[in-house]
C-alpha positions as CSV (number, residue, x, y, z in Angstrom):
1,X,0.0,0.0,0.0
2,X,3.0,2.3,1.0
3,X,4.3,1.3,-2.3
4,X,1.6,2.6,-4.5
5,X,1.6,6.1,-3.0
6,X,5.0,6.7,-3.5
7,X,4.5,5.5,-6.7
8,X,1.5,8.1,-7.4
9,X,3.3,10.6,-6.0
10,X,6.3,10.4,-8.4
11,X,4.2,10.2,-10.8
12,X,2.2,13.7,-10.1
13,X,6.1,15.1,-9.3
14,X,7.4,13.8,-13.1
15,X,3.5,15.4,-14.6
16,X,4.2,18.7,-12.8
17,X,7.6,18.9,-14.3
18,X,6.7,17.9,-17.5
19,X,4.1,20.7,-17.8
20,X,6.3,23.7,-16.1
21,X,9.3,22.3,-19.1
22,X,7.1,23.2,-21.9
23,X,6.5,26.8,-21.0
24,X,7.0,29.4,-23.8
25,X,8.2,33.1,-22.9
26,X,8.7,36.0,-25.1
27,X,10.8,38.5,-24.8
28,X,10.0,42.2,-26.0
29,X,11.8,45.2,-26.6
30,X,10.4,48.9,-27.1
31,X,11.6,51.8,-28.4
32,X,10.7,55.0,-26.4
33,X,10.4,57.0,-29.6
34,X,7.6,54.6,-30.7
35,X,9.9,54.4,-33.8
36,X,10.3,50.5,-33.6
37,X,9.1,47.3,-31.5
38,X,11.3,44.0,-31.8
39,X,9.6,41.0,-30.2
40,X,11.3,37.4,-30.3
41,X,9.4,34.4,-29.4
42,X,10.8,31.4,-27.9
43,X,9.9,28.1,-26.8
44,X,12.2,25.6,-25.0
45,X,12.0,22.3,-23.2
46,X,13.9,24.1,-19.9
47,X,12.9,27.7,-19.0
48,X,16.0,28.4,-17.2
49,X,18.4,26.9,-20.0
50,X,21.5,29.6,-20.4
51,X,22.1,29.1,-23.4
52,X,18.4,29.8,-24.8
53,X,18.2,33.3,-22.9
54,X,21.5,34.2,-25.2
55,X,20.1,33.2,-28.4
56,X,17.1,35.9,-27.7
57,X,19.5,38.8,-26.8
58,X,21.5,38.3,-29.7
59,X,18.4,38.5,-32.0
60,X,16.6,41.6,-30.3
61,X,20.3,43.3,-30.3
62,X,21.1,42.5,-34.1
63,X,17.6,43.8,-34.9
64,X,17.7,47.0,-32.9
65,X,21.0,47.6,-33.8
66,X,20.3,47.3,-37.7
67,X,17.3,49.9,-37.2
68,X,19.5,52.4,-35.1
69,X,22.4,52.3,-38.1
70,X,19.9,53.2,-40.5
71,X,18.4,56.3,-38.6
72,X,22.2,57.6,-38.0
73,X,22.6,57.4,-41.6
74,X,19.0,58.7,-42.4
75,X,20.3,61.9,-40.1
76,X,23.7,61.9,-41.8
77,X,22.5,62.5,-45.3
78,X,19.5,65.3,-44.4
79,X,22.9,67.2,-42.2
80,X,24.8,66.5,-45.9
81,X,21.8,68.1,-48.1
82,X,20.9,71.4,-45.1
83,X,24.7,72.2,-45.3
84,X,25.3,71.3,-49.2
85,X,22.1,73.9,-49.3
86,X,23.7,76.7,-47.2
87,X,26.7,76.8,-48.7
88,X,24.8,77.2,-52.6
89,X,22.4,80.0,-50.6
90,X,25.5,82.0,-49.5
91,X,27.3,81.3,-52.7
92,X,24.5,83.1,-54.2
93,X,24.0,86.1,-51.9
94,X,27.8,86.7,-52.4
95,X,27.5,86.5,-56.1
96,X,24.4,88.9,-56.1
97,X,26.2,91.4,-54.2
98,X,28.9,91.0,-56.3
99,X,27.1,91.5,-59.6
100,X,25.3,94.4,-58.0
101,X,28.4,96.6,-56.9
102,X,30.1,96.1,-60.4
103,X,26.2,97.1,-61.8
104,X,26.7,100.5,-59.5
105,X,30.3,101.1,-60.9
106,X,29.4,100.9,-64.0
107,X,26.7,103.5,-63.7
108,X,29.2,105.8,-62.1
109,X,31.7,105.0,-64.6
110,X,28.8,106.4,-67.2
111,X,27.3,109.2,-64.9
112,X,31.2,110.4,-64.7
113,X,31.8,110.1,-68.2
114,X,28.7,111.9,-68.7
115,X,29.1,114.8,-66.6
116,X,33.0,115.5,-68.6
117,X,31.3,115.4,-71.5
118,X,28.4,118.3,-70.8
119,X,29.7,119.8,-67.7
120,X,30.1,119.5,-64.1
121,X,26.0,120.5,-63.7
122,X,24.6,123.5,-62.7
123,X,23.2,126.1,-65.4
124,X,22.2,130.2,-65.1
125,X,18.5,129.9,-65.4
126,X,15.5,132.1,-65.4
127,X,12.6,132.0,-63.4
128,X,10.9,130.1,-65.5
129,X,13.3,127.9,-66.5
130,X,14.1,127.1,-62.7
131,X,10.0,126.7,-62.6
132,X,9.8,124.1,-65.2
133,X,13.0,122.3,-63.7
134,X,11.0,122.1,-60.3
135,X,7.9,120.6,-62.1
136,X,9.7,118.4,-64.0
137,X,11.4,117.0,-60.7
138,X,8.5,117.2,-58.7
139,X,6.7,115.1,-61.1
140,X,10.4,112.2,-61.4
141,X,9.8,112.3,-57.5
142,X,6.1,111.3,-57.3
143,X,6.8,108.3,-59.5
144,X,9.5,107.1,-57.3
145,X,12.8,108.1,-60.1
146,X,15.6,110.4,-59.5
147,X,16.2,114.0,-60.1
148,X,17.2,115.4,-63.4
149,X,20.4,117.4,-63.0
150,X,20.2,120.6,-65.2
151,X,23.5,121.3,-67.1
152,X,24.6,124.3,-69.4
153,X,25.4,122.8,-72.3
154,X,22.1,121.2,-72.9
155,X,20.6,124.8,-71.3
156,X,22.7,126.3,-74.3
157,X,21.2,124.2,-77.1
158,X,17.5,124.3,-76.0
159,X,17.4,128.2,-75.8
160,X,19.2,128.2,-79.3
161,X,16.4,125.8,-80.5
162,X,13.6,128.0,-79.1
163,X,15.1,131.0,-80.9
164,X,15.5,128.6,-84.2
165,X,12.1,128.0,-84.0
166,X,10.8,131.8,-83.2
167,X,13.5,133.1,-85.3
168,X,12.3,130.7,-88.4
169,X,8.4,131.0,-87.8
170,X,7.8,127.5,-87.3
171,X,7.1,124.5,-84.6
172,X,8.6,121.0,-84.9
173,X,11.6,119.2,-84.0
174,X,12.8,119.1,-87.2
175,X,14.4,122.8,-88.1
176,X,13.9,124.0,-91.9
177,X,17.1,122.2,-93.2
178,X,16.0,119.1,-92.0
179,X,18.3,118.7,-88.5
180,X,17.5,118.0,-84.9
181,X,18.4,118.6,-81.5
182,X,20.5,115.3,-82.2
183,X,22.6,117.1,-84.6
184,X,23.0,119.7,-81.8
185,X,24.4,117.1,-80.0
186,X,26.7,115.5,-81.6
187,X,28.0,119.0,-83.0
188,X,28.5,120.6,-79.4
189,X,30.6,117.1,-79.2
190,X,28.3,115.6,-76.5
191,X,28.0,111.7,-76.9
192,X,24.4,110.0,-75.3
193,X,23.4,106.3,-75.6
194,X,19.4,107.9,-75.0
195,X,18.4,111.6,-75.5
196,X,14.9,113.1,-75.9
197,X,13.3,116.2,-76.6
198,X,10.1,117.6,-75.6
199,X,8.6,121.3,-77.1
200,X,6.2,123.8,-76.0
201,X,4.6,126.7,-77.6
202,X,2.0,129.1,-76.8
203,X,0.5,132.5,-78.3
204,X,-0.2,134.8,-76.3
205,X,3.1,133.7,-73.9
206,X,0.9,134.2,-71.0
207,X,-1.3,130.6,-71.7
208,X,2.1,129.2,-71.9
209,X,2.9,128.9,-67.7
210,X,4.5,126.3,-66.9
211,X,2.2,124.6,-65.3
212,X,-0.2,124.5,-68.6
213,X,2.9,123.2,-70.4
214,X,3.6,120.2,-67.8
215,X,-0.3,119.4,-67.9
216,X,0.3,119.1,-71.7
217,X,3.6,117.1,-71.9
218,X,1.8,114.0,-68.9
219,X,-1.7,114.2,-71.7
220,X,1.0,112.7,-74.4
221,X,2.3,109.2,-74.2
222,X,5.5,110.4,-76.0
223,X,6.3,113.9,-74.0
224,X,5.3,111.7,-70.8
225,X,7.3,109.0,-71.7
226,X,10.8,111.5,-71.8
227,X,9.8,112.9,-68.4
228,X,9.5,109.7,-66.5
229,X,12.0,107.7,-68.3
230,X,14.3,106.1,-65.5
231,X,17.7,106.2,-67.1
232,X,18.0,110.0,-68.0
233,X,19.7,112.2,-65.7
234,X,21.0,115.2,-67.1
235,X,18.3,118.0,-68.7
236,X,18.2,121.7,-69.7
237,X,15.5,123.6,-70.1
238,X,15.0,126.7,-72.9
239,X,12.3,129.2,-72.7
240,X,12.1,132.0,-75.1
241,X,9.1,134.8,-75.4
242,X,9.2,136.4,-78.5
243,X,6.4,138.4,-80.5
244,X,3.4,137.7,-78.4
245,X,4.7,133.4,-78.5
246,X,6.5,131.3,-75.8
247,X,8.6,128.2,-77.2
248,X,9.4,126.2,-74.4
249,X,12.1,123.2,-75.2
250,X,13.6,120.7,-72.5
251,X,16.3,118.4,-73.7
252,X,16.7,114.7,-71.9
253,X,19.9,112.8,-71.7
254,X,21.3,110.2,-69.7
């Protein structure tokens, strides 16, 4: 009798055992970031067996590793592209900056070649001449371009064209044998890349103010067009009464 429950009882013992050495356990490993999960699986005949617990660490390591190598790369070539990006947005800036102070030494290259070639600025002028200098100004100003600077020279040729026309009894810029204000120009030895005239004439004088005149030249695409053009900067102005008439002439160079 003894016998048999010994028996039973190893029996129960060797059951037990049997059941707790086919337990599974699984081993997981998260990420904080939420960027990855590795989860390894195993099933062995002894829970406690060394060697099995090594196997699983291996494989979560070698997986987590392989992930982490390819964000440090991921990061490495987006640091590559922001800096390779910098660099060609300062390259540019420089280059733009250069471009723009060799544009501005140009222009005083031309402005200074200019100014030799018709005189240092400044011109004797009478009060109405002065008046229609101001308008003329006034009106560059309002439309956001610079001032005109009045010079002699130019002074000199549009009082000589107002007394051509007075003198000739006619209106046009084309005198009687055929020349213009270009041939004035060129034979007072002033060089232009861009010139322009614009002409005024009134009878009696007194409807000629200079007001009435500027009101005329902004009503005409083409007298308009002289006034506002951006790239002149040198003018003179001519006004000359003669008779009962006013003949108005401004000349436009740049």
């Amino acid at each position: 009798m003894l016998r048999k429950k010994i028996f039973l009882f190893l029996m129960i013992v060797a059951v037990s055992m049997l059941i707790l050495s086919s337990t599974s356990f699984t081993t997981e490993v998260n990420d904080v970031s939420g960027s990855f999960v590795v989860r390894a699986s195993i099933n062995s005949s002894t829970v406690d067996t060394p060697v099995v617990k090594t196997v699983a660490n291996i494989k979560v390591e070698a997986l987590t590793g392989s992930i982490a190598e390819g964000i440090e790369e991921s990061v490495r070539k987006a640091s590559n592209d922001i800096y390779s990006a910098n660099v060609a947005k300062e390259e540019a800036r420089k280059a733009a900056e250069e471009a723009k102070k060799a544009q501005e030494a140009k222009e005083a290259q031309e402005i200074k070649a200019a100014s030799s070639n018709i005189g240092n600025g400044g011109a004797n002028l009478s009060g109405l001449e002065a008046e229609f200098l101001n308008l003329i100004n006034q009106t560059r100003a309002q439309h956001g371009l610079s001032q005109l600077t009045v010079v002699q020279s130019l002074t000199d040729i549009a009082r000589s064209r107002c007394q051509c026309m007075l003198s000739n009894n006619y209106f046009s810029h084309y005198a009687p044998d055929g020349s213009t204000f270009f041939n004035l120009l060129r034979n007072n030895g002033i060089s232009f890349t861009n010139a322009g005239e614009n002409l005024g004439n009134a009878t009696p004088a007194s409807y000629g103010s200079p007001q009435a005149f500027l009101n005329a030249w902004l009503n005409s695409p083409s007298h308009r067009d002289n006034m506002l053009r951006s790239n002149y900067r040198f003018v003179g102005v001519g006004v000359t009464d003669a008779n009962g008439r006013r003949v108005v002439t401004t000349i436009f160079l740049n």
